[in-house]
C-alpha positions, -999 to 999 in steps of 0.1 A, spaced: -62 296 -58 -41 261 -59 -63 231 -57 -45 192 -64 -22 209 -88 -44 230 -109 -47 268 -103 -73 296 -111 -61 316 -143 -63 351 -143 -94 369 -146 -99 389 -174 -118 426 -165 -151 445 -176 -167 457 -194 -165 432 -221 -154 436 -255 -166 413 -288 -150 424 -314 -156 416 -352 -126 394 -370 -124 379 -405 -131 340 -400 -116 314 -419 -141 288 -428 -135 254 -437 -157 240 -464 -186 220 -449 -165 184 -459 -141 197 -441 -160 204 -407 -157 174 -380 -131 155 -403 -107 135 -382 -81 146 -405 -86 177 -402 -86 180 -361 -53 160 -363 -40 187 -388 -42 214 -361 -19 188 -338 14 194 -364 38 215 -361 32 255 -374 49 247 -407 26 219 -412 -4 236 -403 -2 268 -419 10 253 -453 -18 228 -450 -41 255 -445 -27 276 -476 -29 246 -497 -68 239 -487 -72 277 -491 -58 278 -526 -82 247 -533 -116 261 -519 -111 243 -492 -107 272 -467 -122 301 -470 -119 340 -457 -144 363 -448 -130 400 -465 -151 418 -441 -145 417 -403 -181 409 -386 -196 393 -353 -210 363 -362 -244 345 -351 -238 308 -345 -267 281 -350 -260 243 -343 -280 216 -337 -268 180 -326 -287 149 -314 -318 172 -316 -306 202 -292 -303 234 -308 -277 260 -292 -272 298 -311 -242 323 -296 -229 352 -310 -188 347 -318 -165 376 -320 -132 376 -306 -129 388 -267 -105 413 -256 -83 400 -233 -55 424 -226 -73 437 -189 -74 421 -157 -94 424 -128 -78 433 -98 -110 437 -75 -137 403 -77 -161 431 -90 -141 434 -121 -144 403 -131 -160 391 -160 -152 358 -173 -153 333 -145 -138 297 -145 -157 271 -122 -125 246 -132 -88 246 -121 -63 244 -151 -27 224 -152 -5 250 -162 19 231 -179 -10 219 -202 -19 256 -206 15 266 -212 20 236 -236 -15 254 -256 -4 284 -256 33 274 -273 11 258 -299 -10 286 -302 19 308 -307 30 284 -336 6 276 -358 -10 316 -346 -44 303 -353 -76 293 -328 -93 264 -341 -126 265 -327 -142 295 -304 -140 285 -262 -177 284 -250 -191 313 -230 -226 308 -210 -249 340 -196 -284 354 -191 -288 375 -221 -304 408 -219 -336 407 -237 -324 436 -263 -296 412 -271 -318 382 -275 -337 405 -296 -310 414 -311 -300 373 -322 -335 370 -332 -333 401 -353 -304 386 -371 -320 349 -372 -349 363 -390 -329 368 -415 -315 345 -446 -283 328 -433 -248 336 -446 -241 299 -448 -262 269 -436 -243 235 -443 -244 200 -427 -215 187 -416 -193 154 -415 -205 144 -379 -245 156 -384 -243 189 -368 -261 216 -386 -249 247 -389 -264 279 -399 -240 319 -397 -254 353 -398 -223 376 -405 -231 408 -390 -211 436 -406 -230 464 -404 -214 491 -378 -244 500 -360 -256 464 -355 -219 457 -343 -224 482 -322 -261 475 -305 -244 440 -300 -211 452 -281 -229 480 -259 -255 449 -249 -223 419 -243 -204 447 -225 -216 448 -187 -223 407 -189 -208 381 -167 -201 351 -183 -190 321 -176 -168 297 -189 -188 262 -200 -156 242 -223 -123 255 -231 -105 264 -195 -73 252 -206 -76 273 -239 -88 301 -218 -55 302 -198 -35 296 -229 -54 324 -245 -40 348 -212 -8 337 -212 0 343 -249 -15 375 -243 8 383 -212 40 372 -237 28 393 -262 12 425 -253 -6 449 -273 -5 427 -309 -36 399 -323 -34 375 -289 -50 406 -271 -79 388 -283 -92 353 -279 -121 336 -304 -152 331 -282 -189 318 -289 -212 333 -266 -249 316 -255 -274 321 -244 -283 298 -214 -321 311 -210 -324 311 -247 -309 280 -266 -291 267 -236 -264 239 -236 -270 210 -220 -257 211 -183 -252 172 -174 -232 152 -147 -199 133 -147 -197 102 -128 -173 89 -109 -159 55 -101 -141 49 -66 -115 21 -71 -103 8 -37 -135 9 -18 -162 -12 -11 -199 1 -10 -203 1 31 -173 18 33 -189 46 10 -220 45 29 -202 46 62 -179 75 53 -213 94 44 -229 90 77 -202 99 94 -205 135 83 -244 136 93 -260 119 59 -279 90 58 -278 56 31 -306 30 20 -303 3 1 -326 11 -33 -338 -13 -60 -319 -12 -92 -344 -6 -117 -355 26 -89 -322 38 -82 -318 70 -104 -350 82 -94 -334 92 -65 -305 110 -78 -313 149 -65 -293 182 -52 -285 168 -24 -288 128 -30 -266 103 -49 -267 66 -56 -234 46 -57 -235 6 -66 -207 -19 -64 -226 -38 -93 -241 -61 -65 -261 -39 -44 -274 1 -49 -281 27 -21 -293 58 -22 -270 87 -2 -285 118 11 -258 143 21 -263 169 48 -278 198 37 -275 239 44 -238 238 35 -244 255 2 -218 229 -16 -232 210 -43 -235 173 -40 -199 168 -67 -185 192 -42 -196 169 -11 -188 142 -24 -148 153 -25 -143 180 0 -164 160 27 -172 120 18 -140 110 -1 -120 124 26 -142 101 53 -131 73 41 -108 45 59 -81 46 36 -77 67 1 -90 55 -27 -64 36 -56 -82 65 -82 -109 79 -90 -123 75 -128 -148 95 -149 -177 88 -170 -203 107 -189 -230 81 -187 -243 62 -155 -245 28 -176 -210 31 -179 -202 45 -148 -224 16 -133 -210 -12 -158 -169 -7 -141 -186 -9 -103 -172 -48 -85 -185 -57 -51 -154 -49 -27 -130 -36 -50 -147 -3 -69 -179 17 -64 -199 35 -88 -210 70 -74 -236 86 -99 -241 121 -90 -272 145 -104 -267 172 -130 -253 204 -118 -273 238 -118 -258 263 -140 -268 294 -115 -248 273 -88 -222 268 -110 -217 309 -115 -221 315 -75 -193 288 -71 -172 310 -95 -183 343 -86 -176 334 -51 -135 326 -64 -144 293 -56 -132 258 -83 -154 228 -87 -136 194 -83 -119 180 -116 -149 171 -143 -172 187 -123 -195 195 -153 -204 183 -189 -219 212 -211 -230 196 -251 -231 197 -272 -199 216 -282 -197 226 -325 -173 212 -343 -138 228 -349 -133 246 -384 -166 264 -387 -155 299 -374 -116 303 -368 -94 335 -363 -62 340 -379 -37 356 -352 -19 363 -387 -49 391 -390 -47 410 -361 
């Protein structure tokens, strides 16, 4: 599916496989470093001898033993836990009941293209792309089984976050773990762009290490991530405009107090303000489209003339703060359900552009796979 230049990647095909790999691991200093994110920018000479040099300083370090790993972070007071292995890759799903990682966002594929070249240089992944699912409760038993336990390592990092791994090595327990992942359907929360960079290495290199792909895998029922909105601002268009363009396909607008206005903000509801005045929107309803999804297929395209560009924000102050009376509106939009999210995907269907924000995300360097090792 082709949608404003971006396209669906490939699906990959059940059952799914986590495998064990042996992680580098920066040292704790090292983890959310500026300098060291800008590292894995350089070209592959740069990277891999900067990585042998911070290796042969204790700087980097590398598991012996292959094993899945159990991931604890915490950040700003939310605690997330997935299990990271690395995800074969090398099937793909030719019936929509094969599928088993689904995308809810459209990737550029020259910026996936671009990735994957880089990948293929410096043949390491960074940081694992995040996975979402309902667990089965023998795999949540599972986690639990393995959090019980004392952690491998358990550091705080240069950003706050803290982590805590469980290596699992033992065969059985890697086992239990696989046969539970296997029949899930997961979905993809942050890395599209890797995801599709993680295929199309594969497809230029069959049967060697980019068969598989470094994933973290969570647990949304468990330790979920945070599922929150991202706001837009309308340049071009004035707030009656916005307003109008919404009636017209069989919603309804009020004006709303300021300090009142969020209140309002619901599946089917937004609130837009020019900065001057706010109104609360209520879209028509029984269409099964979410309100982000109203708001572009349906609203945008009611307008009287196209808008100069849209912009993105994570917060509604800020979103909010960029809004001027006649000239740009602020269009704050509720958070997104996660099970909608999966029925969008399941149903081979993309979300608009920064549809969703999941956080928090770890920070690069805690678990990464060497393509180098297979």
């Amino acid at each position: 599916m082709e949608r404003s230049g971006t396209v669906t990647p490939p699906y990959v095909a059940g059952p799914l496989h986590l495998g064990p790999f042996r992680a580098l691991r920066m040292a704790p200093l090292r983890v959310g470093d500026p300098a060291t994110a800008r590292t894995f920018g350089r070209s592959q000479r740069k990277v891999l001898d900067r990585l042998a040099r911070w290796e042969e300083h204790g700087q980097v370090a590398r598991d012996r033993v292959p094993a899945l790993y159990v991931h604890e972070y915490t950040a700003a007071g939310l605690t997330v836990r997935g299990v990271v292995g690395v995800l074969d890759l090398s099937r793909r799903a030719v019936l929509p009941a094969e599928r088993a990682v689904l995308p809810h966002e459209g990737v550029r594929p020259a910026q996936a293209d671009d990735l994957a070249d880089k990948l293929a240089e410096i043949r390491l992944h960074p940081a694992p792309i995040l996975l979402v699912h309902r667990a089965s409760e023998t795999l949540r038993s599972l986690t639990r089984g393995q959090v019980a336990r004392r952690p491998t390592h358990a550091f705080r990092d240069r950003i706050g976050q803290e982590h805590r791994l469980w290596a699992v090595t033992d065969p059985d327990e890697i086992a239990a773990v696989q046969g539970e992942v296997a029949p899930s359907r997961v979905l993809i929360a942050d890395g599209h762009h890797r995801y599709a960079a993680y295929l199309r290495l594969q497809a230029r290199d069959p049967g060697g290490a980019a068969d598989h792909g470094l994933v973290m895998l969570v647990d949304q029922t468990d330790t979920p991530l945070h599922l929150g909105a991202i706001h837009r601002v309308v340049q071009g268009v004035s707030l009656p405009e916005l307003t109008r363009a919404v009636t017209s396909i069989g919603g309804t607008g009020d004006r709303v107090r300021r300090s009142a206005a969020l209140d309002h903000l619901g599946p089917d509801h937004l609130v837009a303000t020019d900065g001057e005045h706010w109104s609360a929107l209520t879209l028509p309803t029984g269409s099964g489209r979410s309100a982000v999804e109203l708001l572009h297929e349906a609203v945008l395209p009611s307008l009287p003339r196209s808008p100069r560009s849209v912009d993105y924000h994570h917060t509604a102050e800020k979103a909010a703060a960029a809004a001027r009376p006649g000239k740009a509106v602020a269009v704050l939009l509720p958070a997104p359900d996660v099970d909608h999210v999966v029925a969008v995907a399941a149903d081979d269907r993309l979300l608009p552009e920064k549809a969703t924000s999941f956080q928090p995300k770890p920070s690069p360097g805690v678990l990464m796979h060497s393509l180098l090792d297979g």
